[in-house]
Backbone bond lengths (Angstrom), bond angles and torsions (degrees), N, CA, C in turn:
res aa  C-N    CA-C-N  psi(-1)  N-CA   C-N-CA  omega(-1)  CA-C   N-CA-C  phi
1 X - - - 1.433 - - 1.511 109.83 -
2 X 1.284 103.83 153.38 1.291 106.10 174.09 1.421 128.00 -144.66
3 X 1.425 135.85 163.22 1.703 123.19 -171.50 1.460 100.31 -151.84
4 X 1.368 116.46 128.17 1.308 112.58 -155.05 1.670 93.04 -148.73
5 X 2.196 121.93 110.24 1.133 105.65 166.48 1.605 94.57 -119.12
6 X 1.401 107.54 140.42 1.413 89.07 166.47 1.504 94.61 -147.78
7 X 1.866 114.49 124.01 0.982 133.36 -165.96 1.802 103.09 -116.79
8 X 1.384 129.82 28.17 1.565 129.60 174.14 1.158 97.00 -116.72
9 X 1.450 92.14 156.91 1.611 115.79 -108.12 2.408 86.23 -122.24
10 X 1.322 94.83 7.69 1.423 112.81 178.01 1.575 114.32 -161.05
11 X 1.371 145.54 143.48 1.419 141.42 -171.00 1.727 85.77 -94.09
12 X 0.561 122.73 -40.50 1.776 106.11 -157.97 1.551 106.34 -116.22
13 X 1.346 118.50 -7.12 1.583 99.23 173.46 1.666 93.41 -164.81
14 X 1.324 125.78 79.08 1.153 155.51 169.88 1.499 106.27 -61.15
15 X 1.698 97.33 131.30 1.536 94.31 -169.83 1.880 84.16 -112.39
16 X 1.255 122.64 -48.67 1.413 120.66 -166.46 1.908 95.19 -132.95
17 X 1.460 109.22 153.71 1.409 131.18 163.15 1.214 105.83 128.04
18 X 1.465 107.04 178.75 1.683 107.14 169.98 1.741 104.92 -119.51
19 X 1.472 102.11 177.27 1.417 117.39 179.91 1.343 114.23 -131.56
20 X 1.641 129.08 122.70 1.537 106.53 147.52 1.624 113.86 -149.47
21 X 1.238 94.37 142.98 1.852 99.85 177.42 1.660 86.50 -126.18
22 X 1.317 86.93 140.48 1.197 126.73 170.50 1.792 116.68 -125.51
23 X 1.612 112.41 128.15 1.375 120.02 -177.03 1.311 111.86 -126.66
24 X 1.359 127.41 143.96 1.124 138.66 149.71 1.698 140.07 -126.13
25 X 1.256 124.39 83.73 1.592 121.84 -155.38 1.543 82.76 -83.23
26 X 1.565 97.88 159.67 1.359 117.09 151.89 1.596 118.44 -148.18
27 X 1.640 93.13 123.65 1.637 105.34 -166.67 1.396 96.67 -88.96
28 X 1.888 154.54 103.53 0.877 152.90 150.39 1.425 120.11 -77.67
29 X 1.470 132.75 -18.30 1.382 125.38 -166.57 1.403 98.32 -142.79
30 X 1.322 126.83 147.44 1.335 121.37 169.30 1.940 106.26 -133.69
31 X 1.497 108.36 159.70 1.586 95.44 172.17 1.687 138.77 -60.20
32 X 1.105 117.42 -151.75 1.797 109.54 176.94 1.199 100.99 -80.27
33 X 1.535 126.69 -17.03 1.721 111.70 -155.14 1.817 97.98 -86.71
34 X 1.422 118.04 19.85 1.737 102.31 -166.12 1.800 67.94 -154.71
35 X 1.632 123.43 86.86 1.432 113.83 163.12 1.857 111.00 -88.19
36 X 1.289 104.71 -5.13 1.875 83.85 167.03 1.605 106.92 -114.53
37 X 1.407 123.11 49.45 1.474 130.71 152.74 1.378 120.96 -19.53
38 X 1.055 145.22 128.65 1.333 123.32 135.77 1.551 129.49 -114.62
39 X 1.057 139.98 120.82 1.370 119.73 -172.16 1.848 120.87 -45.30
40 X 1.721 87.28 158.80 1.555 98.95 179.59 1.355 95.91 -152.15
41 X 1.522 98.18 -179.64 1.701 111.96 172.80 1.504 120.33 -163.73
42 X 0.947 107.34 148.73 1.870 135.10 -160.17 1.133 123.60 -84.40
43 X 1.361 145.63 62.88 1.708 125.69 -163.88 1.507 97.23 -105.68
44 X 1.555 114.27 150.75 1.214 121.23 -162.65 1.753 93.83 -163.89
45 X 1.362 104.65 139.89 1.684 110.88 -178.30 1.392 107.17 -140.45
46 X 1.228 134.57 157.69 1.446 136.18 152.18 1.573 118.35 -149.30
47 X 1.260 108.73 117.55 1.508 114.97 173.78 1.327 103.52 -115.81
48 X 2.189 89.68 160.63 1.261 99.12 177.02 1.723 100.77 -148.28
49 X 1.111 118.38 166.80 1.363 136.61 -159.14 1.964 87.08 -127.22
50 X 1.324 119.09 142.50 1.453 111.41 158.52 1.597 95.48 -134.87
51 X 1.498 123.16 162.00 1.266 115.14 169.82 1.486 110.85 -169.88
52 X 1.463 125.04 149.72 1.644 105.00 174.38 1.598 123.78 -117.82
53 X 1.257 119.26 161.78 1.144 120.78 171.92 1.596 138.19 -91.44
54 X 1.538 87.81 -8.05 1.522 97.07 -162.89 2.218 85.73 -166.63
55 X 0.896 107.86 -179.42 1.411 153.19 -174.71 2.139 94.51 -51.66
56 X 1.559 90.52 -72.86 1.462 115.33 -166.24 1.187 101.82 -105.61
57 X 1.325 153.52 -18.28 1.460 166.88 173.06 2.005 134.80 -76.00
58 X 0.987 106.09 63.37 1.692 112.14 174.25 1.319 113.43 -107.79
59 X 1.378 94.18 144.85 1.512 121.04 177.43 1.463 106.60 -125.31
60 X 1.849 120.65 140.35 0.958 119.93 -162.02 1.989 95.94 -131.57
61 X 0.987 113.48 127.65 1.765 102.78 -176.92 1.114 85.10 -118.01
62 X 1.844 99.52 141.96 1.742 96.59 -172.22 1.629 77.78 -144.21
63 X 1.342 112.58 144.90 1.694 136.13 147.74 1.272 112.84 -112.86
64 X 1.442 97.24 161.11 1.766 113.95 -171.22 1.654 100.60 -156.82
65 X 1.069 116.56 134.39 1.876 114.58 155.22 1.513 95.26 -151.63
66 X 1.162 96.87 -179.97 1.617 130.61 -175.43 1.341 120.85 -164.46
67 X 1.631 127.68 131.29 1.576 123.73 170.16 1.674 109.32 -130.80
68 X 1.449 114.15 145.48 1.472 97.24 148.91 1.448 127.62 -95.31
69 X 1.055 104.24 168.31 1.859 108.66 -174.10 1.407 97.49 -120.41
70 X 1.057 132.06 176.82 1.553 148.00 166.86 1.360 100.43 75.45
71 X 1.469 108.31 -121.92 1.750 117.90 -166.49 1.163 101.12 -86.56
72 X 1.608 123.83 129.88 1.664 122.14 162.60 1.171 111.16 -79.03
73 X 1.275 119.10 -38.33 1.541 126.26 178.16 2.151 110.51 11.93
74 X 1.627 99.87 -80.84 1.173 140.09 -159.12 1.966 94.14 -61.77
75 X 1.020 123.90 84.49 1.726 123.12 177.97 1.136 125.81 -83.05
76 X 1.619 123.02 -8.58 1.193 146.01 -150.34 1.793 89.82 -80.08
77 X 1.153 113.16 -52.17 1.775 114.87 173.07 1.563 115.26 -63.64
78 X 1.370 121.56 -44.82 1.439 122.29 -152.51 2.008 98.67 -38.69
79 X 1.344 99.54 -179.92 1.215 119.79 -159.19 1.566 99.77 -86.59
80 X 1.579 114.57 136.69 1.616 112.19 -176.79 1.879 100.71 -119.43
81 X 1.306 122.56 138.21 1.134 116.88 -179.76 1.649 96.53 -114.57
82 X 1.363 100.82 169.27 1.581 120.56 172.01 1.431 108.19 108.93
83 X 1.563 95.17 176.58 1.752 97.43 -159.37 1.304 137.10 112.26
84 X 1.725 94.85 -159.59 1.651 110.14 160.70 1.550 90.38 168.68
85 X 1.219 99.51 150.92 1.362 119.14 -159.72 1.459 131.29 173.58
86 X 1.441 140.98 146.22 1.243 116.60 143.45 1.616 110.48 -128.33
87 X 1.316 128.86 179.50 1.188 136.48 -157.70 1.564 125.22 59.88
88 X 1.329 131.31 7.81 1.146 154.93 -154.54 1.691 104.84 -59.10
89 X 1.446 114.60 116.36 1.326 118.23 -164.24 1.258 106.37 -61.09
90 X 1.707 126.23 164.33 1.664 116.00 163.25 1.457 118.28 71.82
91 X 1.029 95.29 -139.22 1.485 102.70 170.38 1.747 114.08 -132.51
92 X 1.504 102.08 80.11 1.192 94.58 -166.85 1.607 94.86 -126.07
93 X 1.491 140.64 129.59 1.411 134.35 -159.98 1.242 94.42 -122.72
94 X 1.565 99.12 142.29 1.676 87.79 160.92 1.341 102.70 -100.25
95 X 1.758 96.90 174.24 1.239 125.88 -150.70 1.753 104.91 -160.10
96 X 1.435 117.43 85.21 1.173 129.24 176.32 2.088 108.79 -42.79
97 X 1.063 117.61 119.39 1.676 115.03 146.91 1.771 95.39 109.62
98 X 1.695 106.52 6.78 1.419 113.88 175.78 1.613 95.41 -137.40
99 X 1.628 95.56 154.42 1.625 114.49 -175.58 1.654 93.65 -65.43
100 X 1.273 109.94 175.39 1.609 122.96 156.29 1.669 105.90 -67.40
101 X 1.686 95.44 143.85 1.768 118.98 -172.41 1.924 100.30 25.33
102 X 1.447 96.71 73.85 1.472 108.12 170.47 1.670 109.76 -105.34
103 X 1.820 105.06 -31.72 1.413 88.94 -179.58 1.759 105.19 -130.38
104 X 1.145 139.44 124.53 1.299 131.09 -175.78 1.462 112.93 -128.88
105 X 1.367 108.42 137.43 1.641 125.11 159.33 1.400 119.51 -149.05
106 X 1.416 108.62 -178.92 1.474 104.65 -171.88 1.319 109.06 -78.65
107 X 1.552 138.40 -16.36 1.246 134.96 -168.46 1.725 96.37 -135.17
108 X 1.087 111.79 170.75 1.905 127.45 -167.98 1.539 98.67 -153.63
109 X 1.349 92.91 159.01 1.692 120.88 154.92 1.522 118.60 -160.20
110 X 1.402 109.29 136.33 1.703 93.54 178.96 1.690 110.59 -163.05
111 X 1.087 99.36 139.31 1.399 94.51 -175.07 1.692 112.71 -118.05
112 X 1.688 117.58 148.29 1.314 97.19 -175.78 1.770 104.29 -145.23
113 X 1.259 123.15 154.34 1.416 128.70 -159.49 1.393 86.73 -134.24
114 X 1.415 108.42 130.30 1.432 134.40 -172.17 1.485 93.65 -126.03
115 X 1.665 132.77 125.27 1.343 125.81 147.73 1.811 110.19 -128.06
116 X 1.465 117.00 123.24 1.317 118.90 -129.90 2.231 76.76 -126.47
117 X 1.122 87.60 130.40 2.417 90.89 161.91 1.183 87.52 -131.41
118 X 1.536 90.81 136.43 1.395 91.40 167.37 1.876 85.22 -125.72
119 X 1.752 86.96 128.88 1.538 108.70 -176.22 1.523 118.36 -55.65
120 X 1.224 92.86 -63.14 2.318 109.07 172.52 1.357 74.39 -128.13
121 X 1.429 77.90 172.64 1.895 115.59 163.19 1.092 139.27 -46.02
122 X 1.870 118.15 81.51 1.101 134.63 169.35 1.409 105.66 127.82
123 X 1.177 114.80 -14.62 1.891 128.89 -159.37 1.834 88.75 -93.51
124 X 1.450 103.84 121.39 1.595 108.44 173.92 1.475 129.05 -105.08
125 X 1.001 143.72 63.18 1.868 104.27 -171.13 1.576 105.75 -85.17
126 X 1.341 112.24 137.80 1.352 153.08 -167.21 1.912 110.30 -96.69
127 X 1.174 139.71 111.45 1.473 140.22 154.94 1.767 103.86 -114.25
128 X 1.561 83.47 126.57 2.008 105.93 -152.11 1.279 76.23 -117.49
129 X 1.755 119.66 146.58 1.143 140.85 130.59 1.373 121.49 -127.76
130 X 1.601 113.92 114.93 1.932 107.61 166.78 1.241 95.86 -117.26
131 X 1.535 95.10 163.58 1.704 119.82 -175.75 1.459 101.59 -141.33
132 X 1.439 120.84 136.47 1.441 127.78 178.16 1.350 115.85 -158.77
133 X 1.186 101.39 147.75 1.821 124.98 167.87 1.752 108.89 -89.65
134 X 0.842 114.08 148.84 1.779 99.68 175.98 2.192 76.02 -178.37
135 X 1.310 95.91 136.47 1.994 132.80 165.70 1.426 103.19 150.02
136 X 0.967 90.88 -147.85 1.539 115.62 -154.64 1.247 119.33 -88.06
137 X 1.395 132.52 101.34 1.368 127.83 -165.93 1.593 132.45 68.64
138 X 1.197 103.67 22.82 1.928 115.63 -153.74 1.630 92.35 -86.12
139 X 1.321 126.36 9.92 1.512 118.21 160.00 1.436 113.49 -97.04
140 X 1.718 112.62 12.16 1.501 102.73 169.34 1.579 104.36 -111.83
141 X 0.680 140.59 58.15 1.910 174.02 95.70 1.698 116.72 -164.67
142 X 1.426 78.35 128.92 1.771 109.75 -171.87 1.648 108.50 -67.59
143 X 1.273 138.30 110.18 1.375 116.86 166.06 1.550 111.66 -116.35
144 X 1.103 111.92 -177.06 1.605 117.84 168.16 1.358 134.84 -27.17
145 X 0.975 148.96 105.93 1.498 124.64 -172.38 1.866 128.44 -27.30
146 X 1.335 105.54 115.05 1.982 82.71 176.71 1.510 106.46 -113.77
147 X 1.271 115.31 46.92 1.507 106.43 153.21 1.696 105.12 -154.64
148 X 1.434 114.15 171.78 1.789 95.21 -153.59 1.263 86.52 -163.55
149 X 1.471 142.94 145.44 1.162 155.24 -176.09 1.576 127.04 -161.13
150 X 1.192 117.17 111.64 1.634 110.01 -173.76 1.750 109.71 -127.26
151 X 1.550 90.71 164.34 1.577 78.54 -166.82 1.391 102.44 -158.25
152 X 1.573 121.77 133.83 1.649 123.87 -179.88 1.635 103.81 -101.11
153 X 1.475 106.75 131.99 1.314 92.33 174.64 1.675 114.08 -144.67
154 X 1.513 131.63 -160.07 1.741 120.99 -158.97 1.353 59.91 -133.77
155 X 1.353 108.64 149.71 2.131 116.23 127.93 1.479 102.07 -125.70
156 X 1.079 112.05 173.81 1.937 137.96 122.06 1.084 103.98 -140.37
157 X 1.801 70.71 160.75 1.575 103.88 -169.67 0.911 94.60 -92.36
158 X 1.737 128.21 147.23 1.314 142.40 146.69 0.991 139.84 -99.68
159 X 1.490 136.51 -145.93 0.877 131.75 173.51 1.650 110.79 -104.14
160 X 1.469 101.09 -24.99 1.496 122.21 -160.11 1.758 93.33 -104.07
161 X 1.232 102.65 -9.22 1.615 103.46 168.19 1.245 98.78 104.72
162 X 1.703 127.40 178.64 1.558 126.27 -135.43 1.494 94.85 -91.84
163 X 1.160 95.74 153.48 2.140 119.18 -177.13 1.444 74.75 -121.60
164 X 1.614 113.52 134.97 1.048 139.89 -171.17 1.609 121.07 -153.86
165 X 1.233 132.08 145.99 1.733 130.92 -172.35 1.292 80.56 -144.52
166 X 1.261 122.92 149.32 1.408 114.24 158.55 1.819 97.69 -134.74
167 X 1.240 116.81 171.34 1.602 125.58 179.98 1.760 103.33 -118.51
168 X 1.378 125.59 135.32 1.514 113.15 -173.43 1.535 103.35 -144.57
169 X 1.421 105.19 152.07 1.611 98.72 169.01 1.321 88.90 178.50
170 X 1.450 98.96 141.82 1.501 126.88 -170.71 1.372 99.53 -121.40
171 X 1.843 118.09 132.92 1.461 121.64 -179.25 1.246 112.75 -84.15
172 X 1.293 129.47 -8.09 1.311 127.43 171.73 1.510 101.69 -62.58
173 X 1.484 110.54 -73.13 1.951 120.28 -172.64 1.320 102.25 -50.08
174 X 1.319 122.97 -32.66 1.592 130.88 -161.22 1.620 104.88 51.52
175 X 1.385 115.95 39.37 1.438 124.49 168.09 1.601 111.83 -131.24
176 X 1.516 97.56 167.50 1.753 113.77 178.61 1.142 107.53 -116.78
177 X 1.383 114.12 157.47 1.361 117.99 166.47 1.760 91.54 -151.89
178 X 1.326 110.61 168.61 1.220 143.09 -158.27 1.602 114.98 -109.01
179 X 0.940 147.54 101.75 1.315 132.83 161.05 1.536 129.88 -115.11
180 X 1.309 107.96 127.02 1.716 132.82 -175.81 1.413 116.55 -80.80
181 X 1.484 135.32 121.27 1.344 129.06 160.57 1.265 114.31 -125.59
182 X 1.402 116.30 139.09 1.449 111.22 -169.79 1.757 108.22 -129.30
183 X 1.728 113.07 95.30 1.498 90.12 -169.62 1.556 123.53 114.81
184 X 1.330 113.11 149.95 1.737 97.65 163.91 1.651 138.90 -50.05
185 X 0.899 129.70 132.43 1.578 101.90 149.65 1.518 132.55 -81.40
186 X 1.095 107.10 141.79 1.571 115.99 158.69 1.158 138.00 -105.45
């Protein structure tokens, strides 16, 4: 099942509205190659708030988690963090200032602060911060975030959809990485 409102007012650089998807899979049957199966299930949400302060000035606060319930057994689904991305198959999140599937568990939490100027018309620079928990069961006590990622970046908007560079570095890795988008996703 699924529940999906999304009232912002731009996909990629939202000045005002809110967001929420809400998921729920349920794996009940599996093929011959896994004969001691047991069922489980997936719930996963992410909202977002967008809003502005000024003219050229938005800030976007976005949350996200996900847990499984039933059998953990089955890891092949659990939740993968790192990146940047959107439309991201599965359960795969991005996660600014980490590679792709850098950190995985069966359950997540993460929160992320977007404050976006756009200089003239269509031209963005972006200062990103997310913070997240993500292993195994980490909704049976909640602590502080222990992984952290921030990131400065350019867009425009196009026609063909956003041209993007972004700058990243996470104090845990005490490394950067770079990320390129060219275009919509689909």
């Amino acid at each position: 099942g699924q529940l999906k409102l999304d009232t912002y007012d731009n996909k990629y650089f939202p000045k005002r509205g809110v967001y929420f998807n809400g998921d729920l899979h349920m794996y009940l049957f599996s093929s011959s190659f896994n004969a001691d199966f047991q069922d489980f299930s997936i719930a996963k949400a992410n909202i977002g708030y967008a809003f502005s302060t000024s003219d050229k000035l938005a800030f976007n606060l976005k949350t996200s988690g996900g847990f499984k319930f039933g059998d953990k057994s089955t890891q092949s689904l659990d939740f993968t963090l790192g990146g940047y991305g959107n439309n991201l198959v599965s359960n795969f999140v991005p996660f600014l200032g980490y590679d792709f599937i850098s950190l995985t568990g069966n359950s997540y939490v993460k929160a992320t602060l977007i404050a976006n100027y756009e200089m003239i018309k269509n031209h963005h620079i972006t200062v990103e911060g997310n913070w997240a928990n993500v292993g195994d069961n980490i909704l049976d006590a909640l602590t502080l975030p222990d992984y952290r990622g921030y990131a400065l970046g350019y867009a425009i908007d196009t026609f063909i959809g956003p041209i993007q560079a972004k700058f990243s570095y996470s104090p845990e890795r005490k490394q950067s990485a770079w990320y390129f988008n060219v275009g919509f996703w689909f």
